[in-house]
N, C-alpha and C positions, 0 to 999 in steps of 0.2 A: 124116363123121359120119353115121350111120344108126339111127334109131331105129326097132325094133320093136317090137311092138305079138303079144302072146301070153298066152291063158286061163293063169291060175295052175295048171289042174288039167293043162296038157299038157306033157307031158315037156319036163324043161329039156333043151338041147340045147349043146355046145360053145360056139355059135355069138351065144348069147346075150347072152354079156360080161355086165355089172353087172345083174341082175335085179334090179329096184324095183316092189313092191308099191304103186299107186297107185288103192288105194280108203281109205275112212274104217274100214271092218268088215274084219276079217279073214275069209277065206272058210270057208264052212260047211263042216264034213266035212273037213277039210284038217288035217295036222299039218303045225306049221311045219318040222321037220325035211324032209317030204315036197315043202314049196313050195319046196326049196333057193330063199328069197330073199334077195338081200345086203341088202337093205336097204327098210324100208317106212316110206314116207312120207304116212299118212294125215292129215297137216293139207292134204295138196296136192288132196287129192279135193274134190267138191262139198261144201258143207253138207249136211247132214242134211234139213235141210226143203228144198233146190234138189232133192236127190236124188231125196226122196218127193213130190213136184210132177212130175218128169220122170217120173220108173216107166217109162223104155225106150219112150216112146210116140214115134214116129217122128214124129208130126205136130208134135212139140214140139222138135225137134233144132235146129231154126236159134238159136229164143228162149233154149232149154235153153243152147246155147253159148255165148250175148248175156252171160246170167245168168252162167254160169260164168269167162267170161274177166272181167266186171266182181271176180268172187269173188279171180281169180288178179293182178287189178291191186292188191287191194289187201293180198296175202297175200309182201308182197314177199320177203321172209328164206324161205318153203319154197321158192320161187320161183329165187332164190338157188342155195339149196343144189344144187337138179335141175340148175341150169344149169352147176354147177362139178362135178357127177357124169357129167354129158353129155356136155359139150366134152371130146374125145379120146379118147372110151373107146366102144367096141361098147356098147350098152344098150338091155335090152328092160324097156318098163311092162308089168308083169302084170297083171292083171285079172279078178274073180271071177264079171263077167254071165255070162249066157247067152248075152245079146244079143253078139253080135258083132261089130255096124258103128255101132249107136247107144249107142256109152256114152263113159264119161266119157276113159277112155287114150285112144280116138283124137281126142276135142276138144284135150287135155293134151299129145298130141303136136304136132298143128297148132300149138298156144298155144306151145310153148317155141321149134319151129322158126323163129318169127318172129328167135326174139333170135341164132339159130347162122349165124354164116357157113360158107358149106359151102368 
């Protein structure tokens, strides 16, 4: 199992497998035909108000996560589903930041890996 972690706006690639959209907003400027996504799961993203608390500030990444995985313990059924989309299948979370190291995919990916036996 391998999750990747890829900007919604970069070209999808073979290599992809199940592309999952994991933000709340779908991205600006983007037609969904354009985002070849299989699948978007925005109940799995932050809240609305964790998100606009965090705003990509680095100094917030540890608490930001704190926040977040309490968000994902208690969101069991989206939780669920990522993890029955995950196990045995190639999948990349898409993602609409700019940011590229501090946003919500790569917390989400840490988060689900706990539950995948590799």
């Amino acid at each position: 199992m391998n999750i990747k972690i890829k900007r919604v706006y970069d070209k999808p690639e073979v290599g992809d497998g199940v592309r999952i959209l994991v933000e709340r907003l779908w991205p600006r400027g983007l037609a969904k035909k354009d985002a070849q996504v299989d699948k978007w799961l925005k109940d799995i993203a932050p809240s609305t108000e964790l998100r606009k608390w965090f705003s990509h500030d680095p100094s917030k990444w540890e608490e930001f996560r704190k926040r977040y995985y309490r968000e994902l313990d208690k969101n069991r059924d989206e939780v669920n589903e990522l993890l029955g989309i995950t196990v045995g299948n190639a999948v990349t979370f898409v993602y609409g930041s700019r940011e590229k190291e501090y946003n919500s995919a790569f917390a989400l990916k840490s988060y689900i890996e706990k539950f995948i036996k590799t």
